[in-house]
C-alpha positions in Angstrom: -17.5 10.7 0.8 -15.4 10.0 3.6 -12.6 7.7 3.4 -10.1 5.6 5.9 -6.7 5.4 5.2 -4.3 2.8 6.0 -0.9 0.8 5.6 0.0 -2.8 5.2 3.3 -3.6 5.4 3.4 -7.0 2.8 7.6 -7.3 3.1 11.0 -5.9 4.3 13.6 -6.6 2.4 17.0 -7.1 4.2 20.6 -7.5 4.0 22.0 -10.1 6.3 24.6 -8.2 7.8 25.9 -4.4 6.2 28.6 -2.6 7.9 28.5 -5.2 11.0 24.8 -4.7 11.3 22.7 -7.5 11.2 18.8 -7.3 9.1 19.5 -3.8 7.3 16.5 -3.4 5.5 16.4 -1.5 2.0 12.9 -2.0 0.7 9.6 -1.9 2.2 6.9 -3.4 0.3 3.8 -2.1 1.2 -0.3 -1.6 0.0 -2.1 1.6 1.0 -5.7 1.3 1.3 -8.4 3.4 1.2 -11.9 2.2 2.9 -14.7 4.4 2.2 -16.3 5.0 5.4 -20.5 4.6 4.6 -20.0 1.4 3.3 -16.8 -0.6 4.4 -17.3 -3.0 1.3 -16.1 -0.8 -0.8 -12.1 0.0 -1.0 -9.6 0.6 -3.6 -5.4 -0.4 -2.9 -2.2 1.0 -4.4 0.5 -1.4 -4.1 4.7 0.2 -4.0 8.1 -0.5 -2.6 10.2 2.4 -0.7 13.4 2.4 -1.0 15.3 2.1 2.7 19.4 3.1 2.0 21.1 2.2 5.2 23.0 5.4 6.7 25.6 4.2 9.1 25.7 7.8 10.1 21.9 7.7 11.6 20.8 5.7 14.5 19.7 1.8 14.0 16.2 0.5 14.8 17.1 -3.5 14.9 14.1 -5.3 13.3 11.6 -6.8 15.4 8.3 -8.9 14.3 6.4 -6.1 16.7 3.9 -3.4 17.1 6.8 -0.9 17.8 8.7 -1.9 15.1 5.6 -1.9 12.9 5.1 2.1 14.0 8.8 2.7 12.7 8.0 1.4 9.8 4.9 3.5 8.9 6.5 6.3 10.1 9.0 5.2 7.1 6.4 5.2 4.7 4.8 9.0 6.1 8.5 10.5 5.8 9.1 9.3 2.8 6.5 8.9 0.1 4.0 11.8 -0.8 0.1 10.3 -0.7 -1.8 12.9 -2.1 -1.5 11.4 -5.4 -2.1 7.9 -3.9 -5.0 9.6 -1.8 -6.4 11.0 -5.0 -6.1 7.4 -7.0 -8.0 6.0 -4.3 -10.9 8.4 -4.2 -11.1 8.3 -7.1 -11.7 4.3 -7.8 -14.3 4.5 -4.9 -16.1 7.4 -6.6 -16.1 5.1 -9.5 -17.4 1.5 -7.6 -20.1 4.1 -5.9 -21.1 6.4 -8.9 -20.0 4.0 -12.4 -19.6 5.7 -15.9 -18.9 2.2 -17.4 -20.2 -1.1 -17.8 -19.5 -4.4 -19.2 -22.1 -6.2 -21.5 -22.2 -9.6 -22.7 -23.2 -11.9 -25.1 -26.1 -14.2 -24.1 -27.3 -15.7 -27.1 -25.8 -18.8 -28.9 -24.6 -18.1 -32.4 -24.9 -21.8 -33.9 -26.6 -20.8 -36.5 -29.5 -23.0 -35.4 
């Protein structure tokens, strides 16, 4: 089982203005997907926040609604959160929507006593 991983980026969270900065942001809100790659209908999401203390003492990247802004982001998210276990998770729940141990059964019949 192969399987595609990925990052959405739901929300940055932002101070208005920190230190003279303007847009700090301190939390990224983010979904990590995993697609498996025979059959692209079938995907499993872990959903998080990351944590984003400013450090006046390390360079700035101002915010921009970009693609290059969107890399520093991710690049964020790669540094700063471990996704074995979230790679693991995922795999998991696939193996589980491709190969289920469980089911869920129903009642059909009408217990009216009639």
């Amino acid at each position: 089982m192969a399987i595609a991983y990925s990052w959405r980026i739901n929300q940055l969270d932002a101070k208005i203005e920190e230190d003279g900065v303007k847009n700090v942001i301190y939390d990224v809100h983010y979904t990590y997907i995993g697609t498996d790659l025979d059959n692209k209908d079938i995907s499993s999401s872990i959903l998080g926040v990351l944590p984003t203390p400013y450090d006046p003492g390390k360079p700035f990247v101002p915010w921009a609604d970009d693609q290059a802004f969107e890399n520093v982001v991710i690049g964020w998210l790669n540094a700063g959160i471990n996704v074995t276990p979230l790679q693991e998770s995922i795999a998991k729940n696939i193996n589980e929507q491709i190969n289920p141990v469980d089911e869920k059964l129903y009642f059909t019949f009408n217990n009216s006593g009639e």
